[in-house]
C-alpha atoms as a printed R data frame, in Angstrom:
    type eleno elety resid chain resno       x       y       z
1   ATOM     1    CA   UNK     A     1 -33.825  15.329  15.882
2   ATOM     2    CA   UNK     A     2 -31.234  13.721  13.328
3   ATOM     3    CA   UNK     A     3 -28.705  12.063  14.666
4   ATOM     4    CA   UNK     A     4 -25.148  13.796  13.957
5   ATOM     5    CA   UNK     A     5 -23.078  11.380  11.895
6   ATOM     6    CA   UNK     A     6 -19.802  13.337  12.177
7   ATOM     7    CA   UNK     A     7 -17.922  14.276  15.476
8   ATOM     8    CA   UNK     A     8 -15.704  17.125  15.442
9   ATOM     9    CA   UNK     A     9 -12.807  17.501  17.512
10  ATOM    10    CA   UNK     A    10 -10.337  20.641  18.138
11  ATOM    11    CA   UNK     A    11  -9.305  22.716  15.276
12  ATOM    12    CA   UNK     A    12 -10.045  25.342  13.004
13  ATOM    13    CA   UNK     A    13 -13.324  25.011  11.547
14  ATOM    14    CA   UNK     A    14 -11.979  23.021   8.657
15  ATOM    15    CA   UNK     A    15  -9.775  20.572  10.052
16  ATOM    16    CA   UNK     A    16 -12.892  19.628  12.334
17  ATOM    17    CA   UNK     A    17 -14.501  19.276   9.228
18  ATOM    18    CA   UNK     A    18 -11.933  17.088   7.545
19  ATOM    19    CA   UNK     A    19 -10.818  14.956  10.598
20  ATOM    20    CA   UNK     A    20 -15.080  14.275  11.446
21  ATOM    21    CA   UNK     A    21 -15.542  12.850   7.769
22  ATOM    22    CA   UNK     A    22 -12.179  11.105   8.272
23  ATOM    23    CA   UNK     A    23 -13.720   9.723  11.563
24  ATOM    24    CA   UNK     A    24 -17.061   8.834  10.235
25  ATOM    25    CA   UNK     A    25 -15.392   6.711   7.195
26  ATOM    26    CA   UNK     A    26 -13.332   4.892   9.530
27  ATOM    27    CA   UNK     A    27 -15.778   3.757  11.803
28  ATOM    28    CA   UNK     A    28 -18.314   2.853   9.821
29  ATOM    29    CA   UNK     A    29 -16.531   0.877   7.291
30  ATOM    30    CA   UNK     A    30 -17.057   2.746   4.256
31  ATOM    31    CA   UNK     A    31 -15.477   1.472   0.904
32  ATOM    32    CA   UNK     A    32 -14.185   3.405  -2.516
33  ATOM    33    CA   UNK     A    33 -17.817   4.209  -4.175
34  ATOM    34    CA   UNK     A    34 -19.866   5.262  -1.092
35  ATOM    35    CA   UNK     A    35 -21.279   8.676  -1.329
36  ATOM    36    CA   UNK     A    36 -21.115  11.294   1.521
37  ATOM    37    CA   UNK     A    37 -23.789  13.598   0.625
38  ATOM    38    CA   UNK     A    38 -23.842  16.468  -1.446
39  ATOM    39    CA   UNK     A    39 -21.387  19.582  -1.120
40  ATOM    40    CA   UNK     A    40 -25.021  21.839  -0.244
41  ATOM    41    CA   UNK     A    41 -25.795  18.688   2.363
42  ATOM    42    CA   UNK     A    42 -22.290  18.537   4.049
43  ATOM    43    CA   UNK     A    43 -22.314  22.025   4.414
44  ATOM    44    CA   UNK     A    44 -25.960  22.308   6.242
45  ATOM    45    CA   UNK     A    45 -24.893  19.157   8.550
46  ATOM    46    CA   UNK     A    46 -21.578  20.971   9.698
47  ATOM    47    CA   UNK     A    47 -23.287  24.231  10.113
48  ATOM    48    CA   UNK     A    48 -20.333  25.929   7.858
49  ATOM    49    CA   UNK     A    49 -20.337  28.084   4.677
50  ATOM    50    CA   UNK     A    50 -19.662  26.116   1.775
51  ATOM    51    CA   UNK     A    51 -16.103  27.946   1.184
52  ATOM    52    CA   UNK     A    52 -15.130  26.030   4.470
53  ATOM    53    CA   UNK     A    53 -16.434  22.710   3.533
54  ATOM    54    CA   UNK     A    54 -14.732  23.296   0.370
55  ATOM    55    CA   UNK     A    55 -11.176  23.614   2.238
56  ATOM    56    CA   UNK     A    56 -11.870  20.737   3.891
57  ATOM    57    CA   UNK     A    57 -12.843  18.045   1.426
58  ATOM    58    CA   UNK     A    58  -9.641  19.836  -0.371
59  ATOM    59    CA   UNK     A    59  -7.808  18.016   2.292
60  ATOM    60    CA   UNK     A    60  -9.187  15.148   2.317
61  ATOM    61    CA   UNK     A    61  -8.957  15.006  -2.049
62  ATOM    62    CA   UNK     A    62  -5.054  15.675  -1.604
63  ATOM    63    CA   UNK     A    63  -4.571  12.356   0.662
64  ATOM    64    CA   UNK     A    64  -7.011  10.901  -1.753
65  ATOM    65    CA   UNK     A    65  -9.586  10.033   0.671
66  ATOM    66    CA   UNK     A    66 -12.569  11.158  -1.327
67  ATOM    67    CA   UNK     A    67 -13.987  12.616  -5.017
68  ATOM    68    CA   UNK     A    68 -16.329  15.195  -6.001
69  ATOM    69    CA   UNK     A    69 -18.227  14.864  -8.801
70  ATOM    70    CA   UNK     A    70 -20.838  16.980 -10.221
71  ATOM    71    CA   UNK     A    71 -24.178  16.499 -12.736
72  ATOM    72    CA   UNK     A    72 -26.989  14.468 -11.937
73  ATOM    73    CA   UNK     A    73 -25.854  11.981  -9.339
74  ATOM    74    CA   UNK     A    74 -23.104  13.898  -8.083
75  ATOM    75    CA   UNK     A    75 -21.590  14.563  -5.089
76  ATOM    76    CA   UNK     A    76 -19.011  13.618  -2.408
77  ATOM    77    CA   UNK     A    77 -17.835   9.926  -2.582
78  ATOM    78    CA   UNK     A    78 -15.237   8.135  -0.653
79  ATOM    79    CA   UNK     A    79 -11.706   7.283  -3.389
80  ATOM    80    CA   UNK     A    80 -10.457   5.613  -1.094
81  ATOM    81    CA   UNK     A    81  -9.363   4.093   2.739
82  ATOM    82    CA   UNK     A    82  -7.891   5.581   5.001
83  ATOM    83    CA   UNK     A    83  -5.301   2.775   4.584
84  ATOM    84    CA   UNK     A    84  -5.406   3.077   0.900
85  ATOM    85    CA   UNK     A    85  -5.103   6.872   1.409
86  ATOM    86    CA   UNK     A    86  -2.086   6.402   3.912
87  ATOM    87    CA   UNK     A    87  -0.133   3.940   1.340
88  ATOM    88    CA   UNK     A    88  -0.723   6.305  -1.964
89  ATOM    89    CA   UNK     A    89   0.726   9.513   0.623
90  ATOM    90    CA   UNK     A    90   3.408   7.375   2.066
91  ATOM    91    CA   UNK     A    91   4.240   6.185  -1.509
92  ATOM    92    CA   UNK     A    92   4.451   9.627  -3.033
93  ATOM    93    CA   UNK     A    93   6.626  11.200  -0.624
94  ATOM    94    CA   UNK     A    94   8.847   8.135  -0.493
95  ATOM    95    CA   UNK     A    95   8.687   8.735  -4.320
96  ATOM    96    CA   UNK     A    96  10.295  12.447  -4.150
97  ATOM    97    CA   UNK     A    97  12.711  11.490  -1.647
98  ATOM    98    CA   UNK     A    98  14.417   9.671  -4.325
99  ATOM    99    CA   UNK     A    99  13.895  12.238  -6.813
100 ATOM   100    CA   UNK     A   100  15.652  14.195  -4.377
101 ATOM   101    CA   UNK     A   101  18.186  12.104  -3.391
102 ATOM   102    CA   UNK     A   102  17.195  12.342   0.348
103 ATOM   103    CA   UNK     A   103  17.114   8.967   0.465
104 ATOM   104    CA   UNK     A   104  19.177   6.065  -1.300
105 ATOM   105    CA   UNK     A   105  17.539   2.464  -2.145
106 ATOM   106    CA   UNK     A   106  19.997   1.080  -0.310
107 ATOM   107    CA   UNK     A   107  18.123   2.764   2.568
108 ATOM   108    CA   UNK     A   108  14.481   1.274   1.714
109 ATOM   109    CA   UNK     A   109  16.277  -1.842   1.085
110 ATOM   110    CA   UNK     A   110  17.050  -1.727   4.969
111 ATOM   111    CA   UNK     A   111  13.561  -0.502   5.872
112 ATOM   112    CA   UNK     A   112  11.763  -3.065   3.684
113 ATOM   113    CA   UNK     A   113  13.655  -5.934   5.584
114 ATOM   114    CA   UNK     A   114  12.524  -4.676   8.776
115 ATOM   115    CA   UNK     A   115   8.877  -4.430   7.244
116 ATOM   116    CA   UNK     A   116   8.180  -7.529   5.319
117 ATOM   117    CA   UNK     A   117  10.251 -10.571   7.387
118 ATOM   118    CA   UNK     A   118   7.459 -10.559   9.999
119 ATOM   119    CA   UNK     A   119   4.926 -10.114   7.033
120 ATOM   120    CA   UNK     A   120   5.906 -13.227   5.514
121 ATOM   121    CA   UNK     A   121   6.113 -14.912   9.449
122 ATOM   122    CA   UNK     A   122   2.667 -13.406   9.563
123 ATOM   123    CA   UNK     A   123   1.147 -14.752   6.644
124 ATOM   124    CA   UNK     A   124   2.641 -18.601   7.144
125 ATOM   125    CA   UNK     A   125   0.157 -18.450  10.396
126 ATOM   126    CA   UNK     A   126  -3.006 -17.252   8.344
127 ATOM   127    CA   UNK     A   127  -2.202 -18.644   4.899
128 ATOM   128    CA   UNK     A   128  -5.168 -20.222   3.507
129 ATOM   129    CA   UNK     A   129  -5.250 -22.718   0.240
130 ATOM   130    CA   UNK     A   130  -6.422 -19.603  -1.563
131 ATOM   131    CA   UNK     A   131  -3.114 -18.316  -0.376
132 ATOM   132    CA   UNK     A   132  -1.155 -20.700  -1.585
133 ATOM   133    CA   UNK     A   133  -2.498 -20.830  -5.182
134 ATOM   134    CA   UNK     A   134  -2.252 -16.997  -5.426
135 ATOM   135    CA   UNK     A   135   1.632 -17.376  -4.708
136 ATOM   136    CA   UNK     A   136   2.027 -19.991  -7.257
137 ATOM   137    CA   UNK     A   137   0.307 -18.133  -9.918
138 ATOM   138    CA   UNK     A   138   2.450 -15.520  -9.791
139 ATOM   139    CA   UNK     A   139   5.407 -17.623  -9.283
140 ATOM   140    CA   UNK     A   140   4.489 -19.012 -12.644
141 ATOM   141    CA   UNK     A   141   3.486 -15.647 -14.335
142 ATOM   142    CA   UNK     A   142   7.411 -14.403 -13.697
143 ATOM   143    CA   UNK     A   143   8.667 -17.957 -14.827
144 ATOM   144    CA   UNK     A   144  10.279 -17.423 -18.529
145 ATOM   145    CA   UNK     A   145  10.381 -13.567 -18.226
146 ATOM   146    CA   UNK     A   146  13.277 -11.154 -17.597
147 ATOM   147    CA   UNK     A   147  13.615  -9.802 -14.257
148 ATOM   148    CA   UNK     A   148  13.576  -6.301 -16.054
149 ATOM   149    CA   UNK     A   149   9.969  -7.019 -18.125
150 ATOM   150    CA   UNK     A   150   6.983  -5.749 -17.390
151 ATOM   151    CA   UNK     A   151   5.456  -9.583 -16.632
152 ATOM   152    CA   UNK     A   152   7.928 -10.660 -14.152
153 ATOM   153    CA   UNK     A   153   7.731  -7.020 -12.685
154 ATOM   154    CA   UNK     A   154   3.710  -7.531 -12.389
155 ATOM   155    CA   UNK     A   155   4.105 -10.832 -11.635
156 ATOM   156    CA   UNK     A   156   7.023  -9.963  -8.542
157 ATOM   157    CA   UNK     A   157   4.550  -7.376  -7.042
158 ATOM   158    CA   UNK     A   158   1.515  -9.386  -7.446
159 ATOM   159    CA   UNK     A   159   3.782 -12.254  -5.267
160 ATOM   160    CA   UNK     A   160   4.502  -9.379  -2.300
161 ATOM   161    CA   UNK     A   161   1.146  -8.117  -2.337
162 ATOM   162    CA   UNK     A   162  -0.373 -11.483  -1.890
163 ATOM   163    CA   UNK     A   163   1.884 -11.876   1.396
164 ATOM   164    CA   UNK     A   164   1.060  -8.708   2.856
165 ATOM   165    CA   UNK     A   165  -2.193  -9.066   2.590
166 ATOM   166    CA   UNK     A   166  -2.116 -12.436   3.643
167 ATOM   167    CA   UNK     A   167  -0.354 -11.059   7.127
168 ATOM   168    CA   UNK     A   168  -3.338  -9.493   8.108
169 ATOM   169    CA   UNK     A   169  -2.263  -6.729   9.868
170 ATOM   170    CA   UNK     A   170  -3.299  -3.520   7.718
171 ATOM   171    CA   UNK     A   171  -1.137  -0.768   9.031
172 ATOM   172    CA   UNK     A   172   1.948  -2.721   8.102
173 ATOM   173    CA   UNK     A   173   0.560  -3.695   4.437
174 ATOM   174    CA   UNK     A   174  -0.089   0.135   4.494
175 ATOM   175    CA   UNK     A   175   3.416   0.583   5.301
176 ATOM   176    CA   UNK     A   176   4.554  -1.768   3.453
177 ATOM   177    CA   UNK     A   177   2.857  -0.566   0.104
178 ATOM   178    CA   UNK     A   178   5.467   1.674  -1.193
179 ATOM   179    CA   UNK     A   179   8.170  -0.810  -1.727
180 ATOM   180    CA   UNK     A   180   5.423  -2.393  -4.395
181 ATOM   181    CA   UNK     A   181   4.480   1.363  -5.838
182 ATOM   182    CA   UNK     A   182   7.686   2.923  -5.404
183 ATOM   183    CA   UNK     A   183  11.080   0.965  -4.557
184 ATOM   184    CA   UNK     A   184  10.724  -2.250  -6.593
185 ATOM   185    CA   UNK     A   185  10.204   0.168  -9.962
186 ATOM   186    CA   UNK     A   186  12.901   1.959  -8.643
187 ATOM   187    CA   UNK     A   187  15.072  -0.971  -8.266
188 ATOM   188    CA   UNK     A   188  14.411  -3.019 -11.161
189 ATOM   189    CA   UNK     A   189  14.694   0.382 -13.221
190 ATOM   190    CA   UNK     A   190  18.750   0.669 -11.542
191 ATOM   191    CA   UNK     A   191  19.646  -2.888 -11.057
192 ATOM   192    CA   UNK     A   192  17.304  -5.554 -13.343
193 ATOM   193    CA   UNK     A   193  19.952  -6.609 -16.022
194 ATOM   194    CA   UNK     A   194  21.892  -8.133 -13.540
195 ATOM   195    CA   UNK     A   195  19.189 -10.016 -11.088
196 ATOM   196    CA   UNK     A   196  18.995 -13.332 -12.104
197 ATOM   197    CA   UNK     A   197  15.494 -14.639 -12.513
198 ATOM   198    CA   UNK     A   198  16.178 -18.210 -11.639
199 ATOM   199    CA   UNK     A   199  17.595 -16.824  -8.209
200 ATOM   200    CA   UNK     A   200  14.258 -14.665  -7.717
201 ATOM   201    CA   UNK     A   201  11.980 -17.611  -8.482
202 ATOM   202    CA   UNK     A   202  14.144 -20.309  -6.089
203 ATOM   203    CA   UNK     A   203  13.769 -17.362  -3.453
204 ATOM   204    CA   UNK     A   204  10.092 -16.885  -4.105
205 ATOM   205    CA   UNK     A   205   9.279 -20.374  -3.665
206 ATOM   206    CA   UNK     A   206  11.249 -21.065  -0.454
207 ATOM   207    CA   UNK     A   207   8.858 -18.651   0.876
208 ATOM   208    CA   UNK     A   208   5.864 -19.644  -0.521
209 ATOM   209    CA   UNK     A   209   7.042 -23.836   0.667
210 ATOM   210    CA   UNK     A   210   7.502 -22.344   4.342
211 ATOM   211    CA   UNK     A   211   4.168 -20.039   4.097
212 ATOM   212    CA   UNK     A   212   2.143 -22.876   2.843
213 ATOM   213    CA   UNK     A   213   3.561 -25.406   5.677
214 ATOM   214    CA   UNK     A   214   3.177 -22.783   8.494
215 ATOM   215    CA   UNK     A   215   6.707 -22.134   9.354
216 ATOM   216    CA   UNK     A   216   6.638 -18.829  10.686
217 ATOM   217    CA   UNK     A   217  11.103 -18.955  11.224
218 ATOM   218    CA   UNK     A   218  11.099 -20.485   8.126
219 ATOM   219    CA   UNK     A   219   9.000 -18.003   6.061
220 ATOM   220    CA   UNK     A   220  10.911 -14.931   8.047
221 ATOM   221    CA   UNK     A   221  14.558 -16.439   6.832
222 ATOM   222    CA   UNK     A   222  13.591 -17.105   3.427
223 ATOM   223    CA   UNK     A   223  12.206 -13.443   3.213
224 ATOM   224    CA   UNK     A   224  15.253 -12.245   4.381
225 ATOM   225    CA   UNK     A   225  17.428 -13.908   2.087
226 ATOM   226    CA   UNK     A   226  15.532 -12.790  -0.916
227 ATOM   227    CA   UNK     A   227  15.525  -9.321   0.165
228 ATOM   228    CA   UNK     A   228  19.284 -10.108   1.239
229 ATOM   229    CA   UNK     A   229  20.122 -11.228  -2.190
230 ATOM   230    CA   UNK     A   230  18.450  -7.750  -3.872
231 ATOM   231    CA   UNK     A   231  20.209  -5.842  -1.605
232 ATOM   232    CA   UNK     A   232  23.957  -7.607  -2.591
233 ATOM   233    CA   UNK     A   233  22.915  -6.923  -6.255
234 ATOM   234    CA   UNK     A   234  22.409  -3.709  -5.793
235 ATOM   235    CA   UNK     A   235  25.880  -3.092  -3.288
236 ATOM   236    CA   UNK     A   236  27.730  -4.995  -6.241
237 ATOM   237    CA   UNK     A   237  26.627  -1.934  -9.113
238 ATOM   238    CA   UNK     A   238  28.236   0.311  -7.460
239 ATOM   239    CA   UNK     A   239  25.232   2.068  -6.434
């Protein structure tokens, strides 16, 4: 007898599907490429019609968890995570909440202070020299650019994204993910004529001197400070 690869738990017949594939993808490791099966195969393993498969990998497309693609060589492959498909979720709602004016950046400001000062405390303790040479590429990269161009704005995420992932814990990089897709643009797009760039940098590489000499205190005030400093700017233009 084949062994079932996908355990179902309560729910219409559906969700079972959705949260089992979910599940499976989780646990055993899959990345952004694997293939599930075909829609014809999924549908014989679960036992359903293939109108209820069909709701259910409809789910999973709309938090971007997997693809369908059809022709030769077709079928159901995995986009992305579930981490990745948390962050791009979490980043588009966060993204119509300021559309909406639900919530102000003054307010993600606050959050990201609470998110990534233990990040950067996390990744002073597992900073490698790999690290450390990744921070001062993109240190350089933003060096000579306006705060508002597109290569310091590259250059700013790439620095923030290094540290998070650096932290090693992947449910607050997931978290954290939508300051780098959603705020910073945000910010920059209100605020970058009057950030200074020098000020960025100096604040970039206090953190990167504490994250490369372990100082977990060190790396948490200097990360505050910068994201201190943003949040000032902003409070000063009135918005």
């Amino acid at each position: 007898m084949t062994e079932r690869r996908f355990q179902l738990i309560r729910g219409d017949a559906s969700e079972q599907i959705a949260d089992g594939i979910r599940h499976y993808v989780a646990r055993e490791g899959l990345e952004p490429g694997d293939r599930l099966g075909t829609e014809q195969e999924l549908a014989t393993e679960f036992g359903v019609s293939r109108p209820t498969l069909r709701e259910a990998l409809r789910m999973l497309a709309s938090s971007h968890l997997i693809r369908a693609t059809r022709g030769p060589g077709g079928g159901i492959f995995v986009e992305s995570t579930p981490n990745e498909g948390l962050s791009r979720n979490l980043s588009a709602s966060i993204a119509t909440m300021l559309e909406t004016g639900s919530v102000s950046l003054r307010e993600l400001l606050d959050t990201r202070m609470f998110l990534e000062v233990p990040l950067a405390g996390l990744a002073a303790v597992h900073a490698t020299d790999d690290t450390a040479d990744a921070l001062e590429a993109a240190i350089a990269a933003a060096d000579g650019n306006a705060p508002e161009s597109a290569a310091f704005r590259l250059a700013d995420t790439t620095f923030h994204r290094v540290i998070a992932d650096t932290a090693g814990n992947e449910l607050m990089t997931a978290f954290t993910s939508w300051a780098l897709d959603v705020l910073q643009p945000s910010l920059i797009d209100a605020i970058g004529t009057r950030i200074d760039g020098d000020a960025i940098l100096a604040q970039h590489r206090e953190i990167l001197r504490a994250i490369k000499r372990g100082q977990v205190t060190g790396a948490e005030r200097a990360m505050a400070g910068h994201i201190g400093y943003m949040r000032e700017v902003l409070e000063g233009s009135g918005r």
